[in-house]
C-alpha positions as CSV (number, residue, x, y, z in Angstrom):
1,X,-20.6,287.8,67.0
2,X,-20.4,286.2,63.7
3,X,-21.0,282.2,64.4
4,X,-17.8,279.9,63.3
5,X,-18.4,276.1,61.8
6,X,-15.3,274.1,61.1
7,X,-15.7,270.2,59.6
8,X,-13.3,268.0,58.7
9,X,-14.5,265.2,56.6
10,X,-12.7,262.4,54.4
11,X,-14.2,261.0,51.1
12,X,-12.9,258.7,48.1
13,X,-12.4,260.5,44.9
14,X,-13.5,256.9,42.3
15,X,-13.0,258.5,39.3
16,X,-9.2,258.3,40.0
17,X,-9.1,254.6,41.0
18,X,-5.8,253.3,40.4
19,X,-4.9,250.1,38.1
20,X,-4.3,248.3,41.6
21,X,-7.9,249.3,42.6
22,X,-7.0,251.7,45.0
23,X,-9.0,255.2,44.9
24,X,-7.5,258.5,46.6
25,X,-8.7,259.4,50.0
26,X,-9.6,263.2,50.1
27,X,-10.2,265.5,53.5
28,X,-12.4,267.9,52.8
29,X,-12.3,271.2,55.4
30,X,-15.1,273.4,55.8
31,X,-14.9,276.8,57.6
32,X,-18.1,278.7,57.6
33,X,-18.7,278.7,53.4
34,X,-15.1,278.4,52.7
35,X,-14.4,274.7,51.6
36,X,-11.3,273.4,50.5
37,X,-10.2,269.7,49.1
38,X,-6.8,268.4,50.4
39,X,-4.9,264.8,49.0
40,X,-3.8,262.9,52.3
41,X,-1.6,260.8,50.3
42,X,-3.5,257.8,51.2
43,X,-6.0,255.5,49.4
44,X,-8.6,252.4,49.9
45,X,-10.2,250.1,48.0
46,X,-14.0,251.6,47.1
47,X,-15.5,248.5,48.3
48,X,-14.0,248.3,51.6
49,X,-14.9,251.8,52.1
50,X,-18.3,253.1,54.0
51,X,-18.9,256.8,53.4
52,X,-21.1,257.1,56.2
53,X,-18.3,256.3,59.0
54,X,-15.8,257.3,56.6
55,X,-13.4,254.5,57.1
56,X,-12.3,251.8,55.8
57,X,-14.3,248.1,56.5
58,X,-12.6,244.9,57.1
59,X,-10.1,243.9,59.7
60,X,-7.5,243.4,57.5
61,X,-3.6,245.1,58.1
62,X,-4.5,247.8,55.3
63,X,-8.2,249.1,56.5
64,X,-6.4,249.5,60.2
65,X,-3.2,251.3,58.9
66,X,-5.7,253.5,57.0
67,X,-7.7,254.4,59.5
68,X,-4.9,254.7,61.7
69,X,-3.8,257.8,59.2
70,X,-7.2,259.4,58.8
71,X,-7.3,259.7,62.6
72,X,-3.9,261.4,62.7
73,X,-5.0,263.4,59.9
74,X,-7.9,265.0,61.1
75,X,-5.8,265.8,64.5
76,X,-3.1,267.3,62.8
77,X,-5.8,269.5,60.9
78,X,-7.3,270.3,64.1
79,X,-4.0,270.8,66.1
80,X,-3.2,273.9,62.6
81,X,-6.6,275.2,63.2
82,X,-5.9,275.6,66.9
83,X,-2.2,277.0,66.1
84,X,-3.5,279.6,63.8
85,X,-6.0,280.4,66.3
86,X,-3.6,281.4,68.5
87,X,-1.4,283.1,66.6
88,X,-4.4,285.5,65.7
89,X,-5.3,284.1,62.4
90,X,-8.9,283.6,61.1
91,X,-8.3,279.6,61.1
92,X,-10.3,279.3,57.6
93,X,-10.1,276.3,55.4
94,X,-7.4,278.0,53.2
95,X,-5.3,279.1,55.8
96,X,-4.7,275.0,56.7
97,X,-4.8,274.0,53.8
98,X,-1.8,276.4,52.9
99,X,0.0,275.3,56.0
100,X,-0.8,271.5,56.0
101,X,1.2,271.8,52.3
102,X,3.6,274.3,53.6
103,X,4.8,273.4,56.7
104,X,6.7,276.1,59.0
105,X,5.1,278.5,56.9
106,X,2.7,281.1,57.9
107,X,-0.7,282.0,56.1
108,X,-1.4,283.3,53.1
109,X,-0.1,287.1,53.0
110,X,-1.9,290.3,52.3
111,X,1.2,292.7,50.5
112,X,2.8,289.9,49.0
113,X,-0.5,288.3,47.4
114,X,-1.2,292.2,46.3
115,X,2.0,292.4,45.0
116,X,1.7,289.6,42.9
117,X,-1.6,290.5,41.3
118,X,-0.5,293.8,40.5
119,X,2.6,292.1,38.4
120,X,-0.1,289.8,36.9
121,X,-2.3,293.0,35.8
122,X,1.0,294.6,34.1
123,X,1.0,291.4,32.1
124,X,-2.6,292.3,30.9
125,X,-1.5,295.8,29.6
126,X,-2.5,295.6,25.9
127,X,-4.5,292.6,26.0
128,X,-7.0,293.5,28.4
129,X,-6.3,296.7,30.3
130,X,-4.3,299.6,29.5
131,X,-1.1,301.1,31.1
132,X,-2.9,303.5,32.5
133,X,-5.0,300.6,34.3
134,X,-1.9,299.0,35.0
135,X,-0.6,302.5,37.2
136,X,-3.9,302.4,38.9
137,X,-3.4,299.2,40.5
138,X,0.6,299.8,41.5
139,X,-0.7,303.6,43.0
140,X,-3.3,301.6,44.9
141,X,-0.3,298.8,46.1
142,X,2.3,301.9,47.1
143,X,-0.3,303.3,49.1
144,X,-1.1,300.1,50.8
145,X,2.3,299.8,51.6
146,X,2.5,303.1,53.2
147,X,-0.4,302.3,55.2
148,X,0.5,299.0,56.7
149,X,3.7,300.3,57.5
150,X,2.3,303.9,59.7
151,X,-0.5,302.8,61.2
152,X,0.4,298.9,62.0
153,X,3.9,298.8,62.2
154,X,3.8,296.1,60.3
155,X,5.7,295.3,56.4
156,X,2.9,292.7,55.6
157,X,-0.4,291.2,57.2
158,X,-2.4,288.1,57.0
159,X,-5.3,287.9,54.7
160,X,-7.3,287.1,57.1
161,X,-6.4,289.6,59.7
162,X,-8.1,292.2,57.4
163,X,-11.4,293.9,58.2
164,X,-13.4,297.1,57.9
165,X,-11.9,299.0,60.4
166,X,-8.3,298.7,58.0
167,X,-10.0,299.9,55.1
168,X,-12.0,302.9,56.6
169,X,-8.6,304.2,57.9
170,X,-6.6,303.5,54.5
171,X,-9.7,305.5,52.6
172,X,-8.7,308.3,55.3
173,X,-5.1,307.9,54.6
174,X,-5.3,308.4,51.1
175,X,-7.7,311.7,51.4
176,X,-5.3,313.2,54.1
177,X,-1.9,312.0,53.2
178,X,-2.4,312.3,49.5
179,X,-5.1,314.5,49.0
180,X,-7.2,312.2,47.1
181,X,-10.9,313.8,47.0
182,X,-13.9,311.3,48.2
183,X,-14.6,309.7,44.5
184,X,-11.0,309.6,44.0
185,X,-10.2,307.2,47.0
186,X,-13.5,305.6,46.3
187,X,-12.2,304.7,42.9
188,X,-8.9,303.3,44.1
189,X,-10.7,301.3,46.8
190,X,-13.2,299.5,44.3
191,X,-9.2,298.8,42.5
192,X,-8.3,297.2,45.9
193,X,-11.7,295.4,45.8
194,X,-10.6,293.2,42.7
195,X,-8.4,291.7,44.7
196,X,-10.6,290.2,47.1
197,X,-12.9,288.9,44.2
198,X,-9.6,287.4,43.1
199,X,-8.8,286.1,46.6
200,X,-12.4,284.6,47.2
201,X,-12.5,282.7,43.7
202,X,-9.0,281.1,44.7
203,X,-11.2,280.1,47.5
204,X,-8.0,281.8,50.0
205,X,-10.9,283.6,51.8
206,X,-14.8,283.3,51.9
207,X,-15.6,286.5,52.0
208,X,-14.7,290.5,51.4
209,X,-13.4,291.8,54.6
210,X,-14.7,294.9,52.2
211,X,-17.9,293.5,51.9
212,X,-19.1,296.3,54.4
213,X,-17.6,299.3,52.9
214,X,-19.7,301.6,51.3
215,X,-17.9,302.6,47.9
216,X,-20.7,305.3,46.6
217,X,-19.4,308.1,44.6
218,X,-20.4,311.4,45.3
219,X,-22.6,313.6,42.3
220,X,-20.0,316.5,40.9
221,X,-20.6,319.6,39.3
222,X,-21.7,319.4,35.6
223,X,-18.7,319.4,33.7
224,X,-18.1,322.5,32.0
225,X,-18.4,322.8,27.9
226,X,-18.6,325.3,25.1
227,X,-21.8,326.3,23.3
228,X,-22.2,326.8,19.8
229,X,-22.0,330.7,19.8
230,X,-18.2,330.3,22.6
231,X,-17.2,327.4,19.8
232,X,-18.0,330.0,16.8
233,X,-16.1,332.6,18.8
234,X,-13.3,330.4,19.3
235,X,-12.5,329.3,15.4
236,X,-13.3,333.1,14.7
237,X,-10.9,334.4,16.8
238,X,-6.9,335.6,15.4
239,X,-4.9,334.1,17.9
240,X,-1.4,336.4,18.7
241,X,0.6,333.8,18.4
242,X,1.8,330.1,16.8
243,X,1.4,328.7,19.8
244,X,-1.8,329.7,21.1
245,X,-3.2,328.7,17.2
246,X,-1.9,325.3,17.4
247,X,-3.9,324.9,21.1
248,X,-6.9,326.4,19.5
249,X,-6.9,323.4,16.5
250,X,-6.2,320.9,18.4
251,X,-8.7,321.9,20.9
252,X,-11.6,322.5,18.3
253,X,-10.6,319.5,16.3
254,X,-11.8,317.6,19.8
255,X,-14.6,319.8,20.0
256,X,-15.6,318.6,16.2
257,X,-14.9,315.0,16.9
258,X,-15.4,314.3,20.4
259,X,-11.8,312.2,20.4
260,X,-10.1,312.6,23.7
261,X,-7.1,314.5,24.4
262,X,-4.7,310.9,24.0
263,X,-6.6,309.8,20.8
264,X,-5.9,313.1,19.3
265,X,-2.3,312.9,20.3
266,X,-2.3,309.5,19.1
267,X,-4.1,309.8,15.6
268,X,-1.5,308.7,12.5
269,X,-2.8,308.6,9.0
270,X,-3.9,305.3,9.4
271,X,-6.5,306.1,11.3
272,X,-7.6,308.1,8.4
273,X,-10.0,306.9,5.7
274,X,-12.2,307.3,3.0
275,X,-16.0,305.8,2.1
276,X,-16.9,304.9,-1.5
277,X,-18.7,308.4,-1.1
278,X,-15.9,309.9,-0.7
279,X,-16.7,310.7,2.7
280,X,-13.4,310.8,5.0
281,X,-13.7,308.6,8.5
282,X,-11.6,307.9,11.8
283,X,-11.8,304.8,13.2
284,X,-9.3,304.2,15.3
285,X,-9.1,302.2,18.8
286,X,-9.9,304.2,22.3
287,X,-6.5,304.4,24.2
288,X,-8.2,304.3,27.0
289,X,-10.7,300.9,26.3
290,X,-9.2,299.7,23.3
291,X,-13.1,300.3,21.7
292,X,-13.5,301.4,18.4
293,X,-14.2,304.8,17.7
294,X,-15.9,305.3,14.1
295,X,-16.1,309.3,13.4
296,X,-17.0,310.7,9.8
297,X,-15.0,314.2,9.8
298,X,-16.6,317.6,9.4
299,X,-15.5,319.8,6.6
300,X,-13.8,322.4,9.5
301,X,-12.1,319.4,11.0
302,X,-10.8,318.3,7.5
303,X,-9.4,321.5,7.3
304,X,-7.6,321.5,10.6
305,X,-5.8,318.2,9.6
306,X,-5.0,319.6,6.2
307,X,-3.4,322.9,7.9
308,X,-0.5,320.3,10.0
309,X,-0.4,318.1,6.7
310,X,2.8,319.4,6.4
311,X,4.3,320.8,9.2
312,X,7.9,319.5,10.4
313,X,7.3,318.9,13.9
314,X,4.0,316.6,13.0
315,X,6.0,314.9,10.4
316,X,8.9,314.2,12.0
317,X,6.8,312.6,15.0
318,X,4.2,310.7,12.4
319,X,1.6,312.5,14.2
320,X,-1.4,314.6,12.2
321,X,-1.9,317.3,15.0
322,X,0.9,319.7,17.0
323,X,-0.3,318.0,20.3
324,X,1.9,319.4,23.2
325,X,1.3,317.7,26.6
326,X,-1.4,317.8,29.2
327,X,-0.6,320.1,31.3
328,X,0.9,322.5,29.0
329,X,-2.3,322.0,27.1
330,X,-4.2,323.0,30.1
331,X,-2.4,325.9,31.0
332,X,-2.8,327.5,27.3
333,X,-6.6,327.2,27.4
334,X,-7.2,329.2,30.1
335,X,-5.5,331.4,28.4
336,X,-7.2,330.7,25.1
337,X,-10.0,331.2,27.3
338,X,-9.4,334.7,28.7
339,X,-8.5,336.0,25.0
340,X,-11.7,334.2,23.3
341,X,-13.9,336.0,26.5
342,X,-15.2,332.4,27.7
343,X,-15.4,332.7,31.3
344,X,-15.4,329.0,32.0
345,X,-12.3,326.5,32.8
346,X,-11.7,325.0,29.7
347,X,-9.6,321.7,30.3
348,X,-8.6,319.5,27.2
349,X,-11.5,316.8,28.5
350,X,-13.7,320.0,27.8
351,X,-14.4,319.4,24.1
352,X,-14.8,315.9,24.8
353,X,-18.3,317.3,26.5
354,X,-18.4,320.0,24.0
355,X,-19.1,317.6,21.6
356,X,-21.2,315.3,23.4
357,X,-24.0,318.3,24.5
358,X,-23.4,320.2,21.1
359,X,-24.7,317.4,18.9
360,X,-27.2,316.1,21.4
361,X,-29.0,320.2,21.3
362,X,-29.1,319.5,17.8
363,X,-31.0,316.0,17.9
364,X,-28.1,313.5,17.7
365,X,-29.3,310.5,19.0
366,X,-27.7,309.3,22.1
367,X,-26.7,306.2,20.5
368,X,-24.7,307.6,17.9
369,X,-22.5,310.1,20.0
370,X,-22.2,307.0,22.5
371,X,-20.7,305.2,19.2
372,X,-18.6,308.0,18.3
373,X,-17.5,308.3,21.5
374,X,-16.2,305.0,21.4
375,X,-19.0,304.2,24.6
376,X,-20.1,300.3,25.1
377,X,-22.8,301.8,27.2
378,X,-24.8,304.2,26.3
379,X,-25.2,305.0,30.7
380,X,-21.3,306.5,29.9
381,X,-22.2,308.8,27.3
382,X,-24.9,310.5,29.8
383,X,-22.6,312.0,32.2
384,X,-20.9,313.8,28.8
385,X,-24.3,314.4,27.3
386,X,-26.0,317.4,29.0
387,X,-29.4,319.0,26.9
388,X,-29.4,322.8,27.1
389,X,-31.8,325.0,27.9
390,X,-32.6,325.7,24.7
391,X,-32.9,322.7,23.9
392,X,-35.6,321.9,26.3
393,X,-37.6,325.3,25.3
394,X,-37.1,323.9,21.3
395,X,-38.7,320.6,22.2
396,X,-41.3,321.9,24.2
397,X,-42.3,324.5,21.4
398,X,-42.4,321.3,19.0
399,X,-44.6,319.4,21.8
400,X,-47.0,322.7,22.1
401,X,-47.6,323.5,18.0
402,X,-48.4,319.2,17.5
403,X,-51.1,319.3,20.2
404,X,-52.2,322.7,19.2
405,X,-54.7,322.8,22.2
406,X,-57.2,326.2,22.1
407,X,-57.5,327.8,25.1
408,X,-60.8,328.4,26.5
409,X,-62.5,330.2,29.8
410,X,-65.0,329.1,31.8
411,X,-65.8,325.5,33.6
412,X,-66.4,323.0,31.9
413,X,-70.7,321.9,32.3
């Protein structure tokens, strides 16, 4: 059983003496490594005041009315620690420190505190985090709810009635009740784990009542992506119908750029531009990060945005590609798929990948695609760039004809 310390103490804060000479009295109250400051309303004179007894000297009126309140201060503290105690609270510094300046109130809440960082993050939506951030954390809050609610009975907790036990059943709620898969609920836990880093550097708790929860994402599948020859067969192929084609560009124009499916949806002619070469470039902002992307355009993806130059529906939306939505999107490749012969799944984060392995077979360096990819970290780009086998066999043919090494029989005298 973890070992609890709890010290009240009361000190002068000098560097606010008063012009009457008086300085603020201060209590400080320690719980374990959770310490927090509290004005008593009360002062003394700094040279009537020994640190080491922590009272004030003289037997004057004042020094006994001041140590008088100190006394009745440190019981009161004492008598909030014992109340929350009772009531099944932790009892730490910054649960009597919220009800010594809020009396009749209870501690600090778990839901409502949530609640209120979740509004806070919606306020960072295009400053810091993107909306899609911003739906992360409210998912993560409406399934906290739910939680609470089934398996406590409860609208609300304390903050510090939570420990590991409540967060190994709400990672099994979300898996069961809403299907999450294990790096899914893993993800929205290490969401729910801000908070406490929030909480603890409002010193409202010492530690992570998740501090024990192991949040390790399981390895998945390689993700799948076109080769050259599929990508070939693809731009090759007469599609039967507008619709299909227009799936197909878009599509390729990913696989030629390695933009995501939203920054392709997303791309207006500003994004467009030319080089004193005469080169033409995207550079345009990551929907997802907000990083810049910086992508000089292949002559087949120059021709794709020339085709929808102009075509009604992209003008009339200011967009350069006929993007339809996700999941429409999805459900035409695999249809794309079947007609091109490509018996893999072909999602729209596909050519993302596509792109990624294509140009790192043909010597890319991983630093550029991670640049084009709009990656602060080249670590991200790994998980798109996968080397083929062919690869490997090209680079080991290279390593074999530079050491040329003769082959010889016999041992060696």
């Amino acid at each position: 059983m973890e070992r609890r310390t709890f010290k009240v103490t009361f000190f002068l804060r000098k560097a606010r003496t008063g012009k009457n000479g008086l300085a603020p009295i201060l209590a400080r109250i320690t719980t374990n490594r959770l310490v927090q400051d509290v004005y008593i309303q009360c002062a003394a004179d700094p040279k009537r005041w020994d640190q080491t007894k922590e009272r004030a000297t003289g037997k004057n009126k004042y020094a006994s009315e001041v140590n008088a309140y100190l006394d009745d201060f440190r019981a009161r503290i004492v008598s909030i620690r014992n109340e929350l105690l009772k009531e099944g609270y932790e009892g730490n510094a910054a649960e009597i420190k919220y009800r010594l300046q809020h009396a009749g109130k209870t501690a600090r809440m778990f839901i409502d505190e949530l609640s209120a960082f979740c509004e806070m993050k919606q306020k960072e939506v295009g400053v810091r985090i993107t909306q899609l951030t911003a739906n992360k954390f409210h998912r993560m809050l409406r399934y906290v709810k739910e939680y609470t609610a089934e398996e406590y009975g409860k609208a609300d907790l304390p903050l510090s009635a939570l420990n590991y036990a409540y967060f190994q059943g709400f990672q099994l709620f979300v898996q069961t009740r809403h299907n999450c898969h294990h790096n899914g609920a893993v993800n929205l836990l290490k969401t729910l784990r801000s908070f406490f880093v929030y909480c603890i550097r409002n010193e409202w708790l010492d530690k992570s009542p998740m501090k024990d929860l192991r949040l390790r994402e399981e390895v998945t599948e390689v993700k799948a992506h076109l080769t050259k020859s599929e990508l070939e067969r693809m731009l090759a192929k007469r599609m039967p119908n507008e619709r299909l084609e227009r799936v197909r560009d878009v599509f390729a124009f990913c696989c030629l750029t390695g933009l995501a499916f939203t920054d392709a949806d997303h791309l207006r002619s500003e994004h467009i531009g030319r080089d004193d070469s005469g080169n033409v470039w995207i550079r345009k902002p990551r929907q997802k990060t907000g990083v810049l992307s910086v992508i000089p355009l292949l002559p087949i993806a120059r021709t794709i945005l020339e085709k929808y130059a102009a075509d009604p529906a992209c003008r009339e939306k200011g967009k350069l590609l006929p993007v339809c939505s996700n999941q429409r999107m999805n459900s035409y490749l695999a249809e794309l798929a079947d007609i091109c012969g490509i018996e893999k799944k072909l999602t729209t984060h596909c050519a993302r990948h596509t792109f990624a392995c294509v140009a790192l077979d043909y010597g890319m360096p991983i630093e550029i695609i991670a640049k084009i990819l709009g990656h602060t970290k080249v670590n991200m780009t790994r998980h798109y760039a996968r080397l083929s086998e062919g690869a490997v066999l090209r680079e080991m043919t290279r390593l074999g004809e530079k050491l040329n090494l003769k082959p010889h029989t016999g041992i060696a005298e």
